[in-house]
C-alpha positions in Angstrom: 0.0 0.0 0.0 1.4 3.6 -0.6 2.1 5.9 1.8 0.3 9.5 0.1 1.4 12.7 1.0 -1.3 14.2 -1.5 -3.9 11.7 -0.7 -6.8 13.2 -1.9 -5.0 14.2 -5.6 -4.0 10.3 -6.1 -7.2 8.9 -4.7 -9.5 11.2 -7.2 -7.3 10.1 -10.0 -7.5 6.5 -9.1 -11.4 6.7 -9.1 -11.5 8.4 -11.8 -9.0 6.2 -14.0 -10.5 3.1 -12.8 -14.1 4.0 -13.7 -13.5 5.5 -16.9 -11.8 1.6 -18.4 -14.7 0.3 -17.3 -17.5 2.1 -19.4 -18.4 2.7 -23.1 -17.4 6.0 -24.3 -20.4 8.7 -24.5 -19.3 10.0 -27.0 -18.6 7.2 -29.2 -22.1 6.2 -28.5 -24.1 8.2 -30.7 -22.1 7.2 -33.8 -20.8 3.5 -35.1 -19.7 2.1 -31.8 -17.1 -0.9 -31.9 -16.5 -3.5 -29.5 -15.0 -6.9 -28.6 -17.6 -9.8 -28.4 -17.4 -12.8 -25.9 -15.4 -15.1 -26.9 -16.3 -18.5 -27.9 -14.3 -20.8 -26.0 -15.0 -19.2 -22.8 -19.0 -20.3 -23.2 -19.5 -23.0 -20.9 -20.4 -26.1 -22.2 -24.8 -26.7 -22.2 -26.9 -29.2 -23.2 -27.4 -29.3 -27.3 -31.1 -27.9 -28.8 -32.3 -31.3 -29.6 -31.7 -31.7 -25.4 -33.3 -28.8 -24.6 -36.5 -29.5 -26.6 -37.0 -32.7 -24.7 -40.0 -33.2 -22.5 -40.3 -31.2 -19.5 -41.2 -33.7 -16.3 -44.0 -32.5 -14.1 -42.8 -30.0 -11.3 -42.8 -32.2 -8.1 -44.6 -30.4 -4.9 -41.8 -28.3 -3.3 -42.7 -25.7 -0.6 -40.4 -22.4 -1.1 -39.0 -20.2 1.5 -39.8 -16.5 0.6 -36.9 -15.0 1.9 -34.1 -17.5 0.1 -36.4 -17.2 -3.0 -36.4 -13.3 -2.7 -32.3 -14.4 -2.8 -33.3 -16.2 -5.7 -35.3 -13.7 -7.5 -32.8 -10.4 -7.4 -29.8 -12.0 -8.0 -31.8 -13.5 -11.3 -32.4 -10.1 -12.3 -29.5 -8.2 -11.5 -27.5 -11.4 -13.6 -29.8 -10.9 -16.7 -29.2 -7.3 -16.9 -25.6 -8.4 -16.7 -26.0 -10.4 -19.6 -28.0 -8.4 -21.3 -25.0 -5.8 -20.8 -22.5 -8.4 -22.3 -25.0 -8.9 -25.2 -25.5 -4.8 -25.9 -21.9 -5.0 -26.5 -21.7 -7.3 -29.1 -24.8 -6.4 -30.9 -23.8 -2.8 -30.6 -20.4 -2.8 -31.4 -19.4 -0.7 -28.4 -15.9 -0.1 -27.0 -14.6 -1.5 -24.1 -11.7 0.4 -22.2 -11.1 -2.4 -19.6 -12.3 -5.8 -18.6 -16.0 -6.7 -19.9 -17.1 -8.5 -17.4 -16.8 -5.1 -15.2 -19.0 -3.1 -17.9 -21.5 -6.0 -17.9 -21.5 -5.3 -13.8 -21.6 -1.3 -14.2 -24.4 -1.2 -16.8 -26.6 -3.8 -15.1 -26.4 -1.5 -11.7 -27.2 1.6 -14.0 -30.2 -0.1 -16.3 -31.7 -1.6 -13.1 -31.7 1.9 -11.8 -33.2 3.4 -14.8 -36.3 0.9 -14.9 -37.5 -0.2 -11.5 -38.6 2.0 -8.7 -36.1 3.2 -6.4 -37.4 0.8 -3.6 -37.2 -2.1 -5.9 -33.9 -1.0 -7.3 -32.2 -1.1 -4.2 -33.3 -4.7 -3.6 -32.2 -6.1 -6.7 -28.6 -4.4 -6.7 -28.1 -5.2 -3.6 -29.1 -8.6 -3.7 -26.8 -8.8 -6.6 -24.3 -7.8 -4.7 -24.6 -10.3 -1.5 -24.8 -12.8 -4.2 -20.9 -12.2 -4.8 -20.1 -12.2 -0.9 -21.9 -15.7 -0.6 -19.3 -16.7 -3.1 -16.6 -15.0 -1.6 -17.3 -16.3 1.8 -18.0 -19.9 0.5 -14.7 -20.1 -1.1 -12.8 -18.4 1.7 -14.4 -21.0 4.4 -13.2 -23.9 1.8 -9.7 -22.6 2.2 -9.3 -21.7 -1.8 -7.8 -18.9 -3.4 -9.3 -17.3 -6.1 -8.5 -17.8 -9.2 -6.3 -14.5 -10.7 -6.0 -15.9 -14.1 -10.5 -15.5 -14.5 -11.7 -12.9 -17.0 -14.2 -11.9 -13.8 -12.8 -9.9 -10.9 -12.4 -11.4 -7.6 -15.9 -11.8 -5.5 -15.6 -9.0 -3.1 -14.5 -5.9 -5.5 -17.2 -6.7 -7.8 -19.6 -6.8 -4.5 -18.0 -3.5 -3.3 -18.1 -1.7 -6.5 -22.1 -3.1 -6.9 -22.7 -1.0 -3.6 -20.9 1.5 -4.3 -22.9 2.5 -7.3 -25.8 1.8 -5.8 -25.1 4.0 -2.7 -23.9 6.8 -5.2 -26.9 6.5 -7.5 -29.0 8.2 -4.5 -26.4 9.0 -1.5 -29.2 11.4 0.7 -31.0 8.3 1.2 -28.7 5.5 1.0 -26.5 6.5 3.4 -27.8 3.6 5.5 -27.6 0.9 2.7 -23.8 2.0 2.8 -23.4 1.3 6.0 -25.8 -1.7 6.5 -23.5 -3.2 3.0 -20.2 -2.1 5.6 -18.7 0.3 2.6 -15.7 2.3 4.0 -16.1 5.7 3.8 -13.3 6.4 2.3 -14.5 4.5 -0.8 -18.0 5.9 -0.4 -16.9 9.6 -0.7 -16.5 8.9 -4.2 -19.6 6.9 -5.1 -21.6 9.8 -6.0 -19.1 10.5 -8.8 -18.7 7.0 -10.2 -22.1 6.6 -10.6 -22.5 9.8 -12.7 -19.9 8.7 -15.0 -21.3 5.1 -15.3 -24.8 6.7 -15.9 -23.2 9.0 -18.4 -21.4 6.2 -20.2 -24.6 4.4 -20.6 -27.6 6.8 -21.2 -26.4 7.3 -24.1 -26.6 2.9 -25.3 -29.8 2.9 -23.3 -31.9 5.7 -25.4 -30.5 4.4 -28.7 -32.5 1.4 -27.3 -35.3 3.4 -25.7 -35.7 5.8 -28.9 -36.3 2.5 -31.1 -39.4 1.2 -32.2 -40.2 -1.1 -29.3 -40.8 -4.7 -30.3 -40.1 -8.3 -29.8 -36.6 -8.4 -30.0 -36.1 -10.5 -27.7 -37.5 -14.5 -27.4 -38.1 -16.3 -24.1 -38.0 -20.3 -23.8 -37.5 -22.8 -21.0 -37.0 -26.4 -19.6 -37.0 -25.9 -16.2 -38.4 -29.0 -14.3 -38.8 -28.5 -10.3 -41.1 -26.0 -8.6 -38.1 -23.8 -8.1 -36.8 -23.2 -11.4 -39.6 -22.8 -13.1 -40.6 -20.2 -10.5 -37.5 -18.9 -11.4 -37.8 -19.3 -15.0 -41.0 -16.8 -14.6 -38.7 -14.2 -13.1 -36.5 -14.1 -16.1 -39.8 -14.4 -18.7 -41.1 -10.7 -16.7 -37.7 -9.3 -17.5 -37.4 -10.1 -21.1 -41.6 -8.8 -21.4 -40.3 -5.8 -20.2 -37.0 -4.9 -21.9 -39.9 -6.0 -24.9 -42.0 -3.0 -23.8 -39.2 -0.3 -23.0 -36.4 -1.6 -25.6 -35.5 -2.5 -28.8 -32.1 -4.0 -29.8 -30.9 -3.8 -33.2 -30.4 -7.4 -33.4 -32.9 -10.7 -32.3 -31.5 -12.1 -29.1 -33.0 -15.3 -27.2 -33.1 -16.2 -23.6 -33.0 -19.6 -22.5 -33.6 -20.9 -18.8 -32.3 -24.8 -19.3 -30.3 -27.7 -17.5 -26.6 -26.9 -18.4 -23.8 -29.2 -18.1 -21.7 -29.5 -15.0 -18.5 -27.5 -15.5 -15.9 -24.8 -13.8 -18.8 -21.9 -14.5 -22.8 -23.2 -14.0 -24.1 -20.3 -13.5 -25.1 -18.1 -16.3 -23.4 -16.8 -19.9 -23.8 -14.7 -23.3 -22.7 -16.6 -26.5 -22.2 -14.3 -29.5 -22.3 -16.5 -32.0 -25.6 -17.3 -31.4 -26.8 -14.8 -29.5 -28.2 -15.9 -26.8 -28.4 -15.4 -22.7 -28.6 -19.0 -21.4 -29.4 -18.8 -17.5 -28.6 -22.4 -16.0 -31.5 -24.4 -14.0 -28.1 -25.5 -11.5 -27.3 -21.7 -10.6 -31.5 -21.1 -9.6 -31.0 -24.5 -7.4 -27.4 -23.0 -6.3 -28.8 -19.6 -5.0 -31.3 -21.3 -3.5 -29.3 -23.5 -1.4 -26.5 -21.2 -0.6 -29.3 -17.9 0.1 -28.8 -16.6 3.7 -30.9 -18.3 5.9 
């Protein structure tokens, strides 16, 4: 760690640096935007079509606990939005000063913001965000180091910098939420301003979208089987109606709730070469075993 004789000077550059890699360029965004897509080898392997269309066995009675479905339900949405993010970028050919995977988490907090209710908006984000210390503490209590080499950022920084925007989106009356999420102040003097350059990074993507004829760009399927996923599989089918209703992207994408293999990632993923979000039934049973109790 440095020592700083002009603290404040190196911190406000540090912010300001770091946020700026993270986002799209406004500016760029009103023109032909370019940008780097996922890339193929790093989807995680899934079961093939002719799998996924097979017969969907009747859900077996299961009795759901509200709050580790609530668990459930806002780390869902705030990881479609995330995908959706991943999947702007391709279509859209944006730029990407930095690591993706850290745009995907900025313009998920930023979008959420922009359609949901402030109330509801907080819950999501930061349900999203305790989704990453679950992880961080479940790895940490099985003694393993994270893995430096993963496109993604470690647990805890993506959960800090999730609250952090989320504080900074609406500090007056968040100032609680900071200190219930235990952000230090020294990071959360600076929220305020990271969220105004997220937001200006992607207002402008997000009224290209909003200013288009709104349609059905985007198709919904599933294969969930239990009472939980395809609970689940509803939350994500009320997301895509709505990006439907406020949003149209300038190219088809599906969404896809369905049994994935078992590999290193179950969770969730955007595949640009056939443009689709595929949200995995074992990440909804996951959240739902690993939601605080």
């Amino acid at each position: 760690m440095m020592r700083r004789r002009h603290k404040l000077d190196i911190k406000k550059l540090i912010c300001s640096l770091s946020v700026v890699l993270l986002l799209p360029l406004a500016v760029l965004a009103e023109g032909d935007l370019n940008k780097q897509v996922d890339k193929p080898p790093k989807e995680h392997p899934a079961l093939t079509d002719k799998q996924d269309d097979s017969k969907q066995s009747k859900p077996a009675a299961q009795v759901l606990d509200p709050k580790q479905f609530e668990f459930v339900r806002t780390n869902l949405v705030s990881t479609f939005y995330h995908e959706l993010g991943h999947a702007l970028i391709d279509m859209m050919d944006l730029p990407v000063l930095g690591q993706e995977e850290d745009a995907a988490d900025v313009f998920s907090v930023v979008v959420i913001d922009e359609l949901f209710k402030p109330k509801e908006a907080l819950a999501i984000n930061s349900g999203g965000a305790m989704g990453f210390k679950v992880d961080a503490d479940d790895r940490m209590g099985k003694g393993r180091e994270w893995d430096w080499a993963d496109e993604h950022g470690p647990d805890m920084q993506r959960y800090y910098n999730i609250v952090c925007l989320t504080y900074g989106s609406n500090p007056d009356k968040r100032a609680g939420f900071a200190q219930e999420m235990g952000l230090p102040q020294d990071r959360a003097d600076y929220c305020n301003g990271e969220y105004d350059l997220a937001k200006r990074g992607w207002n402008p993507v997000i009224k290209r979208i909003e200013d288009a004829k709104s349609g059905d760009s985007v198709s919904f399927r599933q294969t969930a089987r239990t009472a939980l996923q395809q609970r689940a599989a509803q939350v994500i089918a009320t997301e895509v109606k709505l990006v439907n209703e406020r949003f149209n992207l300038p190219k088809h994408l599906r969404v896809t709730v369905k049994r994935c293999s078992r590999g290193r990632n179950m969770y969730a993923f955007y595949s640009a070469s056939r443009r689709k979000i595929t949200v995995c039934t074992n990440y909804i049973d996951e959240l739902y075993r690993t939601a605080p109790k």
